[in-house]
Every structure is written in C-alpha cells, then in structure tokens.
N, C-alpha and C positions, 0 to 999 in steps of 0.2 A: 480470544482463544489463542491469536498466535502471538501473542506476548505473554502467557501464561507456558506455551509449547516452550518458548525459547529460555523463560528461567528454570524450566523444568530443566532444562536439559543442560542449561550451568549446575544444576545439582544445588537448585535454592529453592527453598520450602515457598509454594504458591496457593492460594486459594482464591478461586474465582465465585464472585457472587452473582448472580444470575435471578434476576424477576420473575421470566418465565419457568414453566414446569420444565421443560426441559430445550434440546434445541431443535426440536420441530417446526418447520415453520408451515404455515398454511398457507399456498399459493408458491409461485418460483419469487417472487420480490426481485430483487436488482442482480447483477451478476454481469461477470465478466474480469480477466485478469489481463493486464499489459504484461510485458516481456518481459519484463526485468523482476515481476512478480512473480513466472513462472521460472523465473533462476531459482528466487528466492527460495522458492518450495526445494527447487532441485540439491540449494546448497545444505536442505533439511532429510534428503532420501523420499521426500513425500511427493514430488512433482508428478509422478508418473498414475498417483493415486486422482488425482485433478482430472489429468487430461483423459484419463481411461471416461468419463462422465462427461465430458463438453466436447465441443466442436474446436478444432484452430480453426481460425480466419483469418484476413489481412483486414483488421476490423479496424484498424487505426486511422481518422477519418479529420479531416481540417476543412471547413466550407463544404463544397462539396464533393471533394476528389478525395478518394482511400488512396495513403500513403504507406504504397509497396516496398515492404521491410525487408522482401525475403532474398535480400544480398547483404544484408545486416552480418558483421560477422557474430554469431549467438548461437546455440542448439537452440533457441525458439523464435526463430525472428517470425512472429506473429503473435497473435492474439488468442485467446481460450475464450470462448463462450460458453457460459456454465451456469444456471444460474443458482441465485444466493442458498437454495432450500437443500441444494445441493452442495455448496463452501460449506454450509455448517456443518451436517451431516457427516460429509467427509475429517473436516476440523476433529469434528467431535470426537469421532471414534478415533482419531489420532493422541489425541489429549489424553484419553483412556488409555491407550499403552502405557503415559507418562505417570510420573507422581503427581499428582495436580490434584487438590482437592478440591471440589464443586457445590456449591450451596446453592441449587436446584429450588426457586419460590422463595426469593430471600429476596429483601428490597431493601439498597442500602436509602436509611432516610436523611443522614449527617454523619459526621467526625469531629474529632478535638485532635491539635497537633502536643505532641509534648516533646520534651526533651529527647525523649529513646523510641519514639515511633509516634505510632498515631492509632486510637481509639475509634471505632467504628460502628454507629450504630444502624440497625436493623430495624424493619415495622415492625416486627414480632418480641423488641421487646431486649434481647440480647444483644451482646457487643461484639465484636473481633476484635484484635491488639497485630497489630502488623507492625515492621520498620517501616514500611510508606506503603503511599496507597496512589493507583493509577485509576483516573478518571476514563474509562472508555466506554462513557455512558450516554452516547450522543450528542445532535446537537444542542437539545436542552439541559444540558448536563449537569446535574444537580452538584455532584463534585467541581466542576467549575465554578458554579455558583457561589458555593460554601468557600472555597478557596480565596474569593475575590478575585477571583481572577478576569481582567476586562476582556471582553467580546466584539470588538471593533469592526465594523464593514460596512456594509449596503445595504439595504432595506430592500423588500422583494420588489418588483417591477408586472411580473405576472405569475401565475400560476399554473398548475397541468394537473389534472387530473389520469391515475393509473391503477390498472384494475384487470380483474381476470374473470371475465363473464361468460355466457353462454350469448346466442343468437339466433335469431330467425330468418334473418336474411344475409348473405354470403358479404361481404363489407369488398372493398375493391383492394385490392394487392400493394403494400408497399407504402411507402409512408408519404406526404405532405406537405409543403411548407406555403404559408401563405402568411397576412402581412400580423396574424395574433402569434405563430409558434409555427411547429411542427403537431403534427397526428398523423394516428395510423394503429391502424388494429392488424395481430399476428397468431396464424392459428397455433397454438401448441403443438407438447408430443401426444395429449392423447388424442389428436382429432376431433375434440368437442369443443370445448374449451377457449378462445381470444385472447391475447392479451390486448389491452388497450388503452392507448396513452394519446391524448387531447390535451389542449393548449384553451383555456376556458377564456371565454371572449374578455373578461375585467377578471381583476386581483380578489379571488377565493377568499373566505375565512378563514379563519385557524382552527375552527371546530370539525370535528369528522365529517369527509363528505359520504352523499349518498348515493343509493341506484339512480334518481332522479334529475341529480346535480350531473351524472355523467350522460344521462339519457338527453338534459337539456343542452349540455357541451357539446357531444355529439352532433345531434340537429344542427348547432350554430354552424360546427365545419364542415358537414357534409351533406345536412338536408334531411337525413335521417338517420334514427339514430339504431336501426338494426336490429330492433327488436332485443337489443341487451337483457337480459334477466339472469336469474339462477348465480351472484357474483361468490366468488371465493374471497376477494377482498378486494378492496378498492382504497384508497388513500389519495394523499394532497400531497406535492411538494412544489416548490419556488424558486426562484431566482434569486433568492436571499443567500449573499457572500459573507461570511464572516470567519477572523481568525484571533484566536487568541491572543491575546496580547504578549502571553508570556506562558511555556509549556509546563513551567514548574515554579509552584510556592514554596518554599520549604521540604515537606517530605510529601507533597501533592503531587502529581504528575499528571500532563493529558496525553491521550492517542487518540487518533482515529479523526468519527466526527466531535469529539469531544475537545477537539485540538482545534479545527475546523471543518466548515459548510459552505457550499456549493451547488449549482445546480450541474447535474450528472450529463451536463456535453461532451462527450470523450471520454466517458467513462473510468473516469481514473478514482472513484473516490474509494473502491475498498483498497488498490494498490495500492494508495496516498495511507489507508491506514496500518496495511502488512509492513508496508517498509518503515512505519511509527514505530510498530513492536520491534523489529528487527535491530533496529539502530539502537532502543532505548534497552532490550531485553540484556545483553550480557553485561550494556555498562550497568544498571542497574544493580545485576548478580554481583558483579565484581566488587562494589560500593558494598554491597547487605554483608558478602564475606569478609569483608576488611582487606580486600588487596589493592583495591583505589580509594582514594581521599575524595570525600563529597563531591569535590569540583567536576569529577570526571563527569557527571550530571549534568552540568553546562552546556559539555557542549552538545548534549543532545539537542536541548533550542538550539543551540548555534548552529548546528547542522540542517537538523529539520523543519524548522520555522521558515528560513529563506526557501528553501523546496516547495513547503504551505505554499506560502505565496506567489511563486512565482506558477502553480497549480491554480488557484483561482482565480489568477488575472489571464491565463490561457481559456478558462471556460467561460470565465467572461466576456473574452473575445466571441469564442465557441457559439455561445449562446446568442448573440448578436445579431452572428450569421444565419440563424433559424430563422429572422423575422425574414420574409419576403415582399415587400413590396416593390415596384417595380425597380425604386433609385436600390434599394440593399440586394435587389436580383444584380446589378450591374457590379454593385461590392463582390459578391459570391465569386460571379464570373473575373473579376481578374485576379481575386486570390487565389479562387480555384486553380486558376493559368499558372499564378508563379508557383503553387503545392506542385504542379506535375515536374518544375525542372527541378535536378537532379540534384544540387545543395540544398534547398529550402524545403525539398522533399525529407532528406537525411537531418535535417535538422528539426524539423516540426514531427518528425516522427521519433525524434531522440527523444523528444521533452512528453510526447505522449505517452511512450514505452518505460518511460523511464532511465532509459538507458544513458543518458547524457548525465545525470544527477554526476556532481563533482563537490565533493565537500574539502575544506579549506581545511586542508592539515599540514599547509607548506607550501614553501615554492622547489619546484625543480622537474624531476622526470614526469610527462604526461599523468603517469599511472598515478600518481600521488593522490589521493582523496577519490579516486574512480573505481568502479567495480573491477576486481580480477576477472580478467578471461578464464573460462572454460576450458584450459588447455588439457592435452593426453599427453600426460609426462613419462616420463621414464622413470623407474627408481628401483632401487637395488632389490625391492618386495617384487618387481613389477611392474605393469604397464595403472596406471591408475588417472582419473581424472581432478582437477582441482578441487572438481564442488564434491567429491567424494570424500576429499582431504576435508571438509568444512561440515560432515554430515553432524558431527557432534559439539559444534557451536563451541570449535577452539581457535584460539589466536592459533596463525601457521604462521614459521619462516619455511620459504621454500627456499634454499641452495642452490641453484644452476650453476656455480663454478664448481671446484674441487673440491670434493668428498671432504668433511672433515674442517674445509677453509673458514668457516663459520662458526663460532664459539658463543652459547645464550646460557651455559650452564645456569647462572642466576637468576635464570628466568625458566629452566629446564622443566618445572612444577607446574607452569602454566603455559607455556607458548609450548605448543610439536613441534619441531624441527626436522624437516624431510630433504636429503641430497636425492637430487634430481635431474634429468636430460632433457630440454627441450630444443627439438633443430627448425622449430618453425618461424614464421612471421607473428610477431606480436601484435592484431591488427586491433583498433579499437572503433567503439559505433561512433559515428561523426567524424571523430578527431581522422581515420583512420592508421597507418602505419606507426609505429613507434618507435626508438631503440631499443633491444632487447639488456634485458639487465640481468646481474649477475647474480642476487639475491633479491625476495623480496617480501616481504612481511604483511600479512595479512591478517585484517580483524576478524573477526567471527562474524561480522555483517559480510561477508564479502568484498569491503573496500581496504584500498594498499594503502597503508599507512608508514613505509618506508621503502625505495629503492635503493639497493647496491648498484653500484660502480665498480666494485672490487679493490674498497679500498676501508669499507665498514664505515665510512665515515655516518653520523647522526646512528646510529643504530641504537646504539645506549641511549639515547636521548630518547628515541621515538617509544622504544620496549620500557621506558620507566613513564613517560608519558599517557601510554593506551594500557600500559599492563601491571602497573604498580613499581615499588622500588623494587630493585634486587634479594635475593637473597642471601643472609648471610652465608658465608662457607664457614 
C-alpha cells in the first residue's frame, strides 16, 4: 500500500491487487515502526494519523538493554507501537483519498514480460497489462518465483509459535528467555484477550499450526499451558533468513518481504519494507513518464539490497541473543554492558531506527546519500518545515545562500526550488555535527542527493542524474 501511496502521488496510474476481501485483518498481527519510518510517514503528511493509534516507546532494544534514542537529533527519536490490524486500516483509508485502483479478491496466479510491459494473470480467468509489475507478495512470493529470481540464505534453525487466545488462568508478566527462545503472553486492549508467542521445543512444520501445538509449546516453557482456548489466530514463523538475489528482472520488481525474510528480533521488518516503496516509488514514476532512462531502476538494488542485508545479519545476531543458556547468558551480559556506553549505544540504535541508512551517491559532504534533517526554515512564504516541503513526493533544491543564486530552470518542471534561512546546527544521528551548506538537493525519498559549497559545482550532473536530462529552452 505504501508503494502504491507514493506512485499515486507522482501522478502515475497504479493498481493494487489484493487476495483478500478487503484490508481487515483478524487479530492485531505484527506491528511496530522505527524512527526513521515515522519520518517517513511525516515526509507524506500521514505521520500524525499513526501515532494518534499506537503508543511511542524507547522500544529499540539490542541483547538485553533498550537503546535510549531520546537525544537523537529527530522529531521522533523513539519507536511507535501499533499494531499491523491497525497500519492497514490507517494505509487503507489513506490510499483512498489517492487515485489508486484496488482489485479487492483477485489473486495474481503469473505474468508474461514483453517488450512494452508485462501481461498479468488472475485465478479468475482475466488479465491486467501494466508497464511493470512489483512483487510485494511476501515471503513465498509467487512473482519472485515466476521472475526467476534466486532466494539465497539460511534454512530455519527453530521456530515460535504466535497467536491471540483467551485463558483461564492469569500466565505470569513479561516475557522469557531460556536456552529454546524467548516466550511470553501479553494481555490486550480489550482485557480479555493474550497475545502469545512461544519458542516450540524442535523446528515446526510448514503446515498451519493448531490450539493444540500451542497448548503443547506452552506446557514445554512454562508447565502450563493456561487454559488457552477461544484463538483469534494463531500462526508459525522461523528463523529462516533469506534475501533476494537480485530486486529486479526486467520490468519485475520486489519490496517488502518479497525482497526479503527474517525473523522479527528488532522489529524492523515492516520499516525494511516502507522504506522499499519509498525509495523504489518516484524512481519507478519517473522511469513509467519517460523522464528517467530504465537505469534509474538500478539503483534501487544498489541502494536497497546492501540495507536488506546488512538488516538480516543484525537479526541474526538479534536472534541469537534470545537463546539463554547459561555460556549465551554471559554473551548477553557483556554485550548488554558495551549497548549501555554511549557510541555503541548511538550506533546500534542507528542501524535499528533506521537512521544511519547512507546510500552511495558520492563522495564529499556527510549529507550525501543520508536522510535530510527536519529543519524549521525560513522562506519568503514563511516559517515552514522540510518534511512539509517533501509532502507531495517532489525532488527539492533548498537555497540557503542568496535568493535567486541558484539557477535549475531546466529542471524547473520537476525539481521545486525553495530560497531559504536556516541559523542552526546541522546535527546528524550518529555521525553527529556537520558543516552547514549552502544549497542542497533533495530526492523525494528524503535522501540528499547534492550539496552546495556555493560554488554549484556537480549540480547539473547530480539534477540530470536523479532527475532526467534537462529541458529544452
């Protein structure tokens, strides 16, 4: 849905296919956004619709110590707990303001690529005709599949059973770790209700589990299993890592978990998939209108793949640290030791948050490839905010020297160009302080893609590079 929001909002024709009747989901399912995924929202006008519905916390969490963000320079240095039944919902009715078309009970079963797009078929018999088509159909993901696309990684190690049941006897507070996993049952918001997630003594099937499979999990970690009954759902997942080989075939593409899979220590897997669309949505737009040349495609792997993985080899860590036994209890405790001092703190909560993500568009000023600060500019309209500047998913130059010093006419069609005042410290998460710069060009994902010196140098280069050639005068 939110790669479907963002080419709506380039003003490119989308249609989303969907299995389900519609996006209701039964039970709350997963949930939770890092920090940089609640920029994300905010650089769309939608952030504030999230947070009104979840909790912040400092939920950012490595072994066993929570890694306190809340000197981060960010408007959210924390964490939203929300959960999933609740993203969609909110999604949904966001998508609906947009132009987006929805094909509600539609299962795509294949495609054929051709020359000028790609053929789409349906179980029910019809076809679509799109210029490309994005796989964000999970991790079995049948468009990967069809793509060829290889699936490289890990094979599961254990499994966990999670589920939202009722009970009969009160379960004991707070979660777990012993030498199978992590457990722990949590009561809801309506007071009736558990969640509960168990770590099953040996590696689960693949087939759906039952009341019975969790009643027997249960017993193993705790002696009893609470009298569970009455489930709203219940499911399997695993320690099974796997990442794409390659994000795009031709006019195929992945997000999400269709990109990759993971098991959910740290919770980063729906951020991993927001910031998929985000990055992939305008170059995409840009390619379908004819203002970028196929290539610009590229570098979506090139940016996002390294990100993939450098995400599944932290939850692998992540997960690791769950097992308890007494040697992996003495692991916990010194890692837990070096999480509390104060770089390793900033740094492992960069990589959780999101916030450290630095993509490779050059050498020179910090900001190059890094998210824009949230700054409160100055400009001739007004007092305005950056991510306010970004709500309609446009390339920005911002101007911080003299009015006027900055010339993009040939690009005037698609980049805004804002003169602007900023008297502050440029601080960034991690890296901290920066030099302040004089211009600086930002993509519609949020990341700078050129800094001024005040001398324009690379400017043309970078604006024909992210944004098409010029136009003629």
């Amino acid at each position: 849905m939110m790669l479907a929001a963002e080419l709506a909002l380039a003003k490119t024709d989308v249609a989303l296919v969907e299995r389900r009747p519609n996006h209701v989901l039964a039970g709350s399912r997963a949930g939770g956004f890092h920090s940089r995924t609640i920029e994300l929202l905010d650089q769309r006008g939608v952030a504030d619709r999230f947070l009104a519905e979840g909790q912040v916390a400092q939920a950012a969490m490595f072994g066993g110590t929570i890694l306190d963000m809340s000197d981060f320079p960010t408007r959210h240095p924390y964490s939203l707990g929300i959960w999933q039944n609740k993203i969609e919902r909110i999604m949904a009715a966001w998508i609906a303001e947009l132009p987006v078309h929805i094909y509600y009970g539609r299962e795509v079963i294949g495609f054929a690529q051709g020359e000028t797009g790609v053929e789409v078929n349906l179980a029910d018999g019809e076809s679509l005709h799109a210029r490309y088509l994005v796989g964000c159909d999970g991790g079995r993901s049948l468009i990967r599949k069809a793509a060829g696309i290889e699936f490289p990684g890990w094979d599961p190690t254990r499994s966990n059973l999670i589920a939202e049941v009722e009970v009969t006897a009160e379960p004991p507070r707070g979660t777990r770790h012993d030498a199978k996993g992590i457990h722990g049952l949590h009561r809801l918001e309506d007071g009736r209700t558990f969640r509960a997630i168990v770590t099953e003594q040996q590696l689960g099937p693949s087939s759906e589990p039952t009341l019975d499979d969790l009643s027997e999990a249960l017993i193993a970690a705790y002696g009893t299993d609470f009298g569970v009954h009455n489930p709203t759902w219940i499911s399997r997942f695993t320690d099974m890592t796997r990442q794409a080989a390659a994000y795009r075939a031709g006019r195929v593409l992945l997000a999400g978990d269709a990109a990759h899979i993971h098991y959910p220590a740290g919770g980063q897997g729906l951020s991993l998939g927001v910031a998929d669309a985000v990055n992939l949505g305008w170059k995409l737009a840009q390619v379908v209108r004819g203002t970028s040349p196929k290539g610009l495609l590229d570098t979506y792997h090139a940016e996002r793949h390294p990100v993939g993985t450098a995400a599944l080899r932290h939850t692998m860590a992540q997960t690791a640290l769950q097992r308890r036994d007494d040697r992996m209890e003495a692991l916990v405790d010194v890692v837990s030791e070096l999480a509390s001092m104060d770089e390793p703190r900033k740094r492992l909560a960069g990589i959780i948050s999101g916030l450290d993500i630095h993509y490779d568009v050059g050498t020179g000023h910090p900001l190059l490839g890094r998210r824009m600060p949230d700054l409160d500019l100055n400009t001739p309209e007004g007092p305005v905010r950056v991510f306010e500047l970004l709500h309609d998913a446009h390339p920005l130059l911002i101007n911080l020297g003299d009015p006027g010093s900055v010339d993009i006419t040939p690009w005037s069609d698609r980049v805004e160009l804002t003169d602007a005042a900023y008297k502050g410290e440029w601080e960034l998460p991690v890296l901290g302080t920066v030099v302040a710069p004089t211009a600086i060009l930002v993509r519609p994902d949020g990341y700078v893609a050129w800094v001024g010196d005040g001398t324009g140098e690379g400017l043309v280069e970078a604006l024909t590079t992210w944004f098409g050639s010029p136009t003629a005068a």
